[in-house]
C-alpha positions as CSV (number, residue, x, y, z in Angstrom):
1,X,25.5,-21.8,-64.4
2,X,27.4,-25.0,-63.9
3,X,31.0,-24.7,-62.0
4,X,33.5,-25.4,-64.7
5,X,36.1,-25.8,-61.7
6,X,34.8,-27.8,-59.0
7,X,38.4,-28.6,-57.8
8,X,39.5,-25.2,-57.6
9,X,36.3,-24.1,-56.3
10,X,37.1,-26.6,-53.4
11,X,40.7,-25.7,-53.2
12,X,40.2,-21.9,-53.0
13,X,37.8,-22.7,-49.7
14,X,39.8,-25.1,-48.2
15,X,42.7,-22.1,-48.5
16,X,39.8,-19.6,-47.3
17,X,38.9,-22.1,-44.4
18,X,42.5,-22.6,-42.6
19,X,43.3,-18.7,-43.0
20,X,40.1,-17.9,-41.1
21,X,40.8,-20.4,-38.6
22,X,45.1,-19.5,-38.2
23,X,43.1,-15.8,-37.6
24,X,41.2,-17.0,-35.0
25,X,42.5,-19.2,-32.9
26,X,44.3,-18.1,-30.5
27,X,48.0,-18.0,-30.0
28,X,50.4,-20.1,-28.3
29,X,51.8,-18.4,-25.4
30,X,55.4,-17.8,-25.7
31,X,58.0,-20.0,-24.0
32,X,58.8,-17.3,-21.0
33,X,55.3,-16.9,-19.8
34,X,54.9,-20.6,-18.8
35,X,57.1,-22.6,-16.0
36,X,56.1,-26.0,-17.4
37,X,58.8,-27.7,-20.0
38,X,62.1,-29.3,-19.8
39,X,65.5,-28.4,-19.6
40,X,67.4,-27.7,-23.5
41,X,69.6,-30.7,-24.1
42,X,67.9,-33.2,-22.7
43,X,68.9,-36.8,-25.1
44,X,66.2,-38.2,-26.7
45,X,66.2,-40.6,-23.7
46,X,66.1,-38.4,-20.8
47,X,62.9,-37.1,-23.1
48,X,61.3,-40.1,-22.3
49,X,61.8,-40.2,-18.8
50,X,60.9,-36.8,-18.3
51,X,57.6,-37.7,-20.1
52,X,57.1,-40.5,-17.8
53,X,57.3,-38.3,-14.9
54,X,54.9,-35.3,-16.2
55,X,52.5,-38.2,-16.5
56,X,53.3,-39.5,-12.9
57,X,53.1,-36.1,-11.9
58,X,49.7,-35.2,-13.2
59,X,48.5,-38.9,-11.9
60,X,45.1,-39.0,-9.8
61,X,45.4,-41.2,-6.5
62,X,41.8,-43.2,-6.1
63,X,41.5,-45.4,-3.1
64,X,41.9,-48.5,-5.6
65,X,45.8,-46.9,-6.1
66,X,46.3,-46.6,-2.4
67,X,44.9,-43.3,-1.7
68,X,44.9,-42.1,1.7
69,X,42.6,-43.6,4.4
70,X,43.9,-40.1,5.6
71,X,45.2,-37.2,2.8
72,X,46.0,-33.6,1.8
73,X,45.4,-34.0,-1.8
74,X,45.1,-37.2,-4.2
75,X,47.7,-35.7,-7.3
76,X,50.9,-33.9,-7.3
77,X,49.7,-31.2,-9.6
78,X,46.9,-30.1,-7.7
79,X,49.3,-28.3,-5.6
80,X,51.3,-27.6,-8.0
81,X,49.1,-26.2,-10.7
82,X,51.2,-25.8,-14.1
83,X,54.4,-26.4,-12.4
84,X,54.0,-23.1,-10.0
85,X,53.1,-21.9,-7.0
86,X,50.0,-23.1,-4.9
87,X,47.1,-21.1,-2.7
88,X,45.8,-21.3,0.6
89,X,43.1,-23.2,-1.0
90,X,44.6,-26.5,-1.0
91,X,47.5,-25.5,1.6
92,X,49.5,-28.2,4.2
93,X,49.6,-28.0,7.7
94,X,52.6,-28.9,9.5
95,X,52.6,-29.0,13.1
96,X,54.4,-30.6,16.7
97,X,57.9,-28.9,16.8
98,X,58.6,-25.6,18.5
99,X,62.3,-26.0,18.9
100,X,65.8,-27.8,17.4
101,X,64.8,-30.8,20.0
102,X,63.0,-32.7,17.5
103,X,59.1,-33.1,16.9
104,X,57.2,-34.6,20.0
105,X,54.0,-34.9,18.1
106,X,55.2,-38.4,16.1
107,X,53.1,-40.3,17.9
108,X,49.9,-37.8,17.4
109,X,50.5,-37.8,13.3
110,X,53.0,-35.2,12.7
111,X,54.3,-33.7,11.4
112,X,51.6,-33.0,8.8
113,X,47.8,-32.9,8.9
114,X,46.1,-34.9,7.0
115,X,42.8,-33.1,6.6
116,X,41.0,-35.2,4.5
117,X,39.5,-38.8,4.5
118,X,38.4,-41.6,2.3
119,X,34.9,-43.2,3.4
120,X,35.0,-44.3,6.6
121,X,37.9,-42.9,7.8
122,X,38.0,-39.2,9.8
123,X,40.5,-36.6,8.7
124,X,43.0,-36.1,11.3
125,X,42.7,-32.9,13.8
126,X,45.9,-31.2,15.5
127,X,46.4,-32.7,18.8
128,X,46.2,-30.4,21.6
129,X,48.8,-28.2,22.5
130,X,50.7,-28.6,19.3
131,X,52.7,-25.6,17.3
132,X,51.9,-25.8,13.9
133,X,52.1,-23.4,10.5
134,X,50.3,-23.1,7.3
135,X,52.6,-23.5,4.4
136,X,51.6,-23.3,0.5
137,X,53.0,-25.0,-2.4
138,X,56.5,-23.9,-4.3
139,X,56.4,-23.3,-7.5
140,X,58.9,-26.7,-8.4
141,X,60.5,-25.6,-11.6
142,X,64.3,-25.3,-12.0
143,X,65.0,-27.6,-9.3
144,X,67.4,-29.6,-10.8
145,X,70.0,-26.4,-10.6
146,X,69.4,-25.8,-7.3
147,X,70.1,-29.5,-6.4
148,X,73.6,-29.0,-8.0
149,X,75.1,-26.2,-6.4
150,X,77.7,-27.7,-4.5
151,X,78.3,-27.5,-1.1
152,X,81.5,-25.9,-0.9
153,X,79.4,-22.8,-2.6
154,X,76.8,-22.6,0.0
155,X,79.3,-22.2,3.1
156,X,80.9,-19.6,1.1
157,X,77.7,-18.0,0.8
158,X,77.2,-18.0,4.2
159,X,77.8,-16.2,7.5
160,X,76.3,-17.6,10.4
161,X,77.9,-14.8,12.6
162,X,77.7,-12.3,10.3
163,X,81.2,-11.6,10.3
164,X,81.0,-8.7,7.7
165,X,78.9,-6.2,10.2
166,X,76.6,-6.5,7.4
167,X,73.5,-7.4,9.3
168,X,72.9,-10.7,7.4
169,X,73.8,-14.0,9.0
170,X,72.5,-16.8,6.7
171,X,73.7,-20.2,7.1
172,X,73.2,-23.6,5.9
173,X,70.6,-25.9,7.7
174,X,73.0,-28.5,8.6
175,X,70.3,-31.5,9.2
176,X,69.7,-35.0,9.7
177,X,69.0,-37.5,6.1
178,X,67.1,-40.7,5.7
179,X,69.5,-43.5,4.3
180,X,67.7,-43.9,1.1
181,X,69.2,-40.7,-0.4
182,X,72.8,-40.7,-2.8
183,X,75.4,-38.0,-1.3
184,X,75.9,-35.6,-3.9
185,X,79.5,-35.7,-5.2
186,X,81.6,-33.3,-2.9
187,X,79.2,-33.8,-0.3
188,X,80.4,-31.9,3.2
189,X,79.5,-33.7,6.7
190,X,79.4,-31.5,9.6
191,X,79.0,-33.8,12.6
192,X,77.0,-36.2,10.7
193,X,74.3,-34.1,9.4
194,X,74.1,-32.8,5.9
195,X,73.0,-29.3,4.3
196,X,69.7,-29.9,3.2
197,X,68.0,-27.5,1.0
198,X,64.2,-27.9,-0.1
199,X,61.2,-27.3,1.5
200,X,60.4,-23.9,3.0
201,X,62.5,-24.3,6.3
202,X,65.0,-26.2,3.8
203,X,64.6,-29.0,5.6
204,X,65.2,-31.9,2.3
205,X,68.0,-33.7,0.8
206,X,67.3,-33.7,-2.3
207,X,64.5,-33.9,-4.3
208,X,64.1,-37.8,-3.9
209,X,63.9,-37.3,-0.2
210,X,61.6,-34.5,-0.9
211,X,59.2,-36.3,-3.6
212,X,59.1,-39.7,-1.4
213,X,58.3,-37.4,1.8
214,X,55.5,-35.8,-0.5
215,X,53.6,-39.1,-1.8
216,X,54.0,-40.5,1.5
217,X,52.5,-37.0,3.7
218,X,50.3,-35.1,1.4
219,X,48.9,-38.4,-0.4
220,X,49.0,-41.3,2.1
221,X,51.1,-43.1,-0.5
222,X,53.7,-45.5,0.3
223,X,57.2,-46.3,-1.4
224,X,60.2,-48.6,-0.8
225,X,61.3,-45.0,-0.1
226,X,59.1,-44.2,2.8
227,X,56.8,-47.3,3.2
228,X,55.4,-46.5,6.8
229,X,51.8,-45.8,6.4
230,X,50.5,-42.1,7.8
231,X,47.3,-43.6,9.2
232,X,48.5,-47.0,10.9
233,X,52.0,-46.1,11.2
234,X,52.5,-49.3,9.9
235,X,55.4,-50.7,7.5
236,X,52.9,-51.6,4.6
237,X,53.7,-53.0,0.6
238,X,54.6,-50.2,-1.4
239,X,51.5,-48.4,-3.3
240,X,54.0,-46.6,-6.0
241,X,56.8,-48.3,-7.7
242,X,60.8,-47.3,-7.3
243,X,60.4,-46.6,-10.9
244,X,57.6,-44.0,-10.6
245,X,59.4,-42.0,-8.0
246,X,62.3,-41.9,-10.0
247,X,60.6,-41.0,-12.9
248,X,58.7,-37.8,-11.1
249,X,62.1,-36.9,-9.8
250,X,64.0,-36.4,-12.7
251,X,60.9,-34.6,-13.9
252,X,61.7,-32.3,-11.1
253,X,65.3,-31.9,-12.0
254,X,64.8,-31.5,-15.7
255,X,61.8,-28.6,-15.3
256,X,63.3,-25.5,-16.9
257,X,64.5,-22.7,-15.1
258,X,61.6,-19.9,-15.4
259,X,62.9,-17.2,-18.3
260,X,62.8,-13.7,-17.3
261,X,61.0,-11.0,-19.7
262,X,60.9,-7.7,-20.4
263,X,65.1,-7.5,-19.8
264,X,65.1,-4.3,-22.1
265,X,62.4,-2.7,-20.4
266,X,63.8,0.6,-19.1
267,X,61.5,0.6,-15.9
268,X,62.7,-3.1,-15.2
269,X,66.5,-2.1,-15.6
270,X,65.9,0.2,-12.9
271,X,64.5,-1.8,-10.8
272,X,67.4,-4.5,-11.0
273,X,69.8,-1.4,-9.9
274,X,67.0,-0.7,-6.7
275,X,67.0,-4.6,-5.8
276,X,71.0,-4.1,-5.2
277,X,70.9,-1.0,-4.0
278,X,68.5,-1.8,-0.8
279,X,70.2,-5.0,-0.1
280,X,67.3,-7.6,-1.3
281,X,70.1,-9.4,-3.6
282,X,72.3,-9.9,0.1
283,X,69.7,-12.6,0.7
284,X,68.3,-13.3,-2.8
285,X,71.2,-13.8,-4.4
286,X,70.8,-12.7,-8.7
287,X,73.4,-15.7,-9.6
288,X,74.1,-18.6,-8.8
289,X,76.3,-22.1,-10.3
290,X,76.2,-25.5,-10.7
291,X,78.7,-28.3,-9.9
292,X,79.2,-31.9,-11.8
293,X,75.4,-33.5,-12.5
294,X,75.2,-36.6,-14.3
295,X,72.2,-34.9,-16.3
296,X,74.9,-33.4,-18.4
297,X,72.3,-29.6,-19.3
298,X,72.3,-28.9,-15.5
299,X,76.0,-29.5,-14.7
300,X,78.3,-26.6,-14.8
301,X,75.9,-24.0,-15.3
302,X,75.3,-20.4,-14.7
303,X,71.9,-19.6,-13.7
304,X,69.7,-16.9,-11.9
305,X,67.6,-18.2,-9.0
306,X,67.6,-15.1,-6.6
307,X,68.4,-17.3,-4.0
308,X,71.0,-18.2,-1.4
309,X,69.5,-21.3,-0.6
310,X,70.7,-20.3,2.9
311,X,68.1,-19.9,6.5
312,X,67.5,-16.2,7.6
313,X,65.4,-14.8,10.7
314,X,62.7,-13.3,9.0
315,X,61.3,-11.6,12.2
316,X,58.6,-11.7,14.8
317,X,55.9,-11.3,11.6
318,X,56.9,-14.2,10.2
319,X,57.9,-16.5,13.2
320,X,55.0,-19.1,13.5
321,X,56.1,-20.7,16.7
322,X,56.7,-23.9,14.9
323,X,59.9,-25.0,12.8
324,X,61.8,-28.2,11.1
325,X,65.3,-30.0,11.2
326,X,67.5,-27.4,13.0
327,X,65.7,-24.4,12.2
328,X,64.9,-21.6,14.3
329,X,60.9,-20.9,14.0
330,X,61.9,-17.6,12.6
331,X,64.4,-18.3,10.1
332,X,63.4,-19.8,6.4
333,X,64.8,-20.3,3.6
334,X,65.8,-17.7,1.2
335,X,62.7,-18.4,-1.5
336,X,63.9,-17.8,-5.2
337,X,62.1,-15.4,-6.6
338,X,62.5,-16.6,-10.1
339,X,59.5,-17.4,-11.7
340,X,57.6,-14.5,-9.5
341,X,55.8,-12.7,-12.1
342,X,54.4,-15.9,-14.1
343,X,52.6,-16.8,-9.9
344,X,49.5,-15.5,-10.5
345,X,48.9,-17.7,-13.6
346,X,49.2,-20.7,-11.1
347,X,47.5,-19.0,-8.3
348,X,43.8,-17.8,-10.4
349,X,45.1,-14.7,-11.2
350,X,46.1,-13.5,-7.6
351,X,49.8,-13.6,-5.7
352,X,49.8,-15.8,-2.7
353,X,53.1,-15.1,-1.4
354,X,55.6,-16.0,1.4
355,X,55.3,-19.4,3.0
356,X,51.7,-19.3,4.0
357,X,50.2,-17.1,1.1
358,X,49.3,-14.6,3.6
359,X,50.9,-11.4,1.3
360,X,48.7,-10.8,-1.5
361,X,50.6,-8.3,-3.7
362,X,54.8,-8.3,-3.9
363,X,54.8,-5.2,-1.7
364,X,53.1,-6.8,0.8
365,X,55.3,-9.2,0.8
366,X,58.0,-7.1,1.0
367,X,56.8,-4.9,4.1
368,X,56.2,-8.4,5.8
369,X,59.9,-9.0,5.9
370,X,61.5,-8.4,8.9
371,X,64.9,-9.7,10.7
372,X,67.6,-9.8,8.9
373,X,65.6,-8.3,6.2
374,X,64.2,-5.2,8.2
375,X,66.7,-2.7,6.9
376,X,65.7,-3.6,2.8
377,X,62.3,-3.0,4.2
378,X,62.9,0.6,5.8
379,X,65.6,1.3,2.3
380,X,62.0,0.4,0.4
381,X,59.9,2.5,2.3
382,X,62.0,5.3,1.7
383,X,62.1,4.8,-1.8
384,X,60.1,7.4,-4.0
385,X,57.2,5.7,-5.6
386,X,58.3,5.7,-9.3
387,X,61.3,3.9,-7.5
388,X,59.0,1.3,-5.8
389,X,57.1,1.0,-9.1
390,X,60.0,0.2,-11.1
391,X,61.6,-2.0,-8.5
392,X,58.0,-4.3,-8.5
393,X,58.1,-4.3,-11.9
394,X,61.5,-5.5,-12.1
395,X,60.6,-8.5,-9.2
396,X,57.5,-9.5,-11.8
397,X,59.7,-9.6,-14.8
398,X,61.3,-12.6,-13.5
């Protein structure tokens, strides 16, 4: 029988045809289970630039962009996979400085290994006799709030002699900066140096210092920033533009801070009580604010790194003989924790944790402290194991 309808025939399986496929296809995950996306508030032009530097980010060095001769990895986000943390798959090497004298390795290519080569070229090998470590990739949202905590915050968070019998002596890691970077406002000078804070032995600026140091270490890139050449040691033209580097830092400093889940979880309300409790917040410190930015979302904000941003001895498991700045080899900073239990998403589905990736699970990560961080590690051991439980599942709901 001839279709008297032919448009409603057409209609009702068009209708048919898009409620099959909105049943099917699979759902966007929610905004706290990535790390990836900017900060609320940003003006429609700060959207742009942040755009800009996701693509600068996600940008793949070839030897026709200036890649290598000698390299760790050729893009930003190959580290860095979906903003988090990376794996001892693609880790850095760091190596030529035992003590607060300085690295005497300079000369021999520190203080990074560049294991990889473009054609013709040979990867570089660790010079004889030199200290080194393994370090993986931070997770690099939220940045932009921990580059705004003033100063005058981070002494008070300190004590270097551990005045309070308390057992926990962080302290700023008052270092040496390259002239390229802008002072913060209410910047402090303590006999010329500065407190740096990124990088695992907090050992950067800020994040331009940290971005140009990047490009220029784990990519054999040059800037106007950092224009002298890995492999020749050679002042050469820069390969990346002032522009680009900017662009990639305020991608940094715009990321989002990771958003906890699970807050109404009974378990993980318990397990906030047992992070005080045992002493982990003395270190990783639940709260944290922000000063004056002129990226008007990130200045004079609350926000919840748990993080001091401070250097702790971490122990004889965790002192690899090799250090940064005016570090001790045993002292590190303080890593946030935010952002914890969204790792394994970055990391194929397994935790690679503390600085190398050695820990494998939080509670290994955990029993690995040692220090200033030995008696939370006894007060968890003691703890019954619903209490440990609970306390995990509290660390993964950040």
């Amino acid at each position: 029988m001839k279709n008297e309808y032919p448009l409603f025939s057409g209609a009702l399986f068009l209708i048919v045809f898009v409620f099959a496929c909105q049943q099917t296809a699979p759902l966007a995950p929610e905004e706290n289970e990535l790390l990836d996306g900017p900060t609320e508030g940003l003006s429609t032009e700060q959207q742009g630039q942040f755009l800009k530097g996701d693509q600068a980010f996600a940008e793949v060095f070839t030897i026709e962009k200036g890649l290598g001769p000698i390299f760790v990895a050729n893009q930003c986000s190959s580290c860095h996979a979906g903003d988090g943390k990376g794996t001892p798959f693609v880790k850095f090497t760091r190596f030529g400085q035992p003590d607060t004298l300085g690295n005497q390795f300079l000369n021999l290519g520190g203080p990074q290994l560049q294991h990889k080569a473009i054609p013709g070229y040979q990867p570089e090998q660790l010079p004889a006799g030199a200290t080194f470590t393994e370090l993986v990739a931070p997770a690099v949202t939220g940045l932009g709030f921990l580059d705004a905590v003033s100063d005058a915050d981070l002494i008070e968070l300190s004590d270097p002699d551990d005045a309070n019998g308390d057992g926990i002596s962080g302290r700023p890691h008052w270092n040496n900066i390259p002239d390229y970077v802008t002072l913060r406002p209410n910047t402090i000078s303590k006999n010329g140096m500065y407190i740096t804070r990124f990088g695992k032995k907090g050992g950067a600026y800020d994040l331009l210092h940290q971005t140009s140091g990047a490009y220029n270490q784990d990519m054999g890139i040059t800037s106007d920033f950092e224009p002298v050449d890995p492999y020749s040691r050679l002042e050469t033209d820069p390969e990346v533009s002032i522009q680009t580097v900017q662009d990639v830092v305020f991608y940094l400093k715009t990321l989002k801070a990771p958003i906890p889940r699970n807050q109404d979880d009974p378990d993980v309300i318990s397990g906030d009580l047992i992070f005080s409790q045992i002493k982990c917040a003395s270190c990783h410190t639940p709260t944290l604010k922000t000063g004056f930015s002129p990226i008007d979302p990130l200045s004079n904000k609350e926000f919840h790194p748990f993080s001091d941003l401070l250097l702790h001895d971490m122990g004889t498991d965790l002192d690899d003989g090799y250090t940064e700045g005016f570090a001790l080899t045993a002292e590190w900073k303080t890593p946030p924790l935010w952002g914890l239990g969204l790792s394994k998403d970055a990391q194929g589905g397994s935790y690679f944790l503390l600085h190398d990736g050695r820990a494998t699970s939080i509670e290994e990560a955990i029993l690995l402290h040692g220090g200033e961080a030995e008696q939370s590690k006894t007060n968890y051991a003691e703890l019954s194991e619903t209490e440990k439980q609970q306390l995990i599942k509290f660390l993964g709901s950040l």
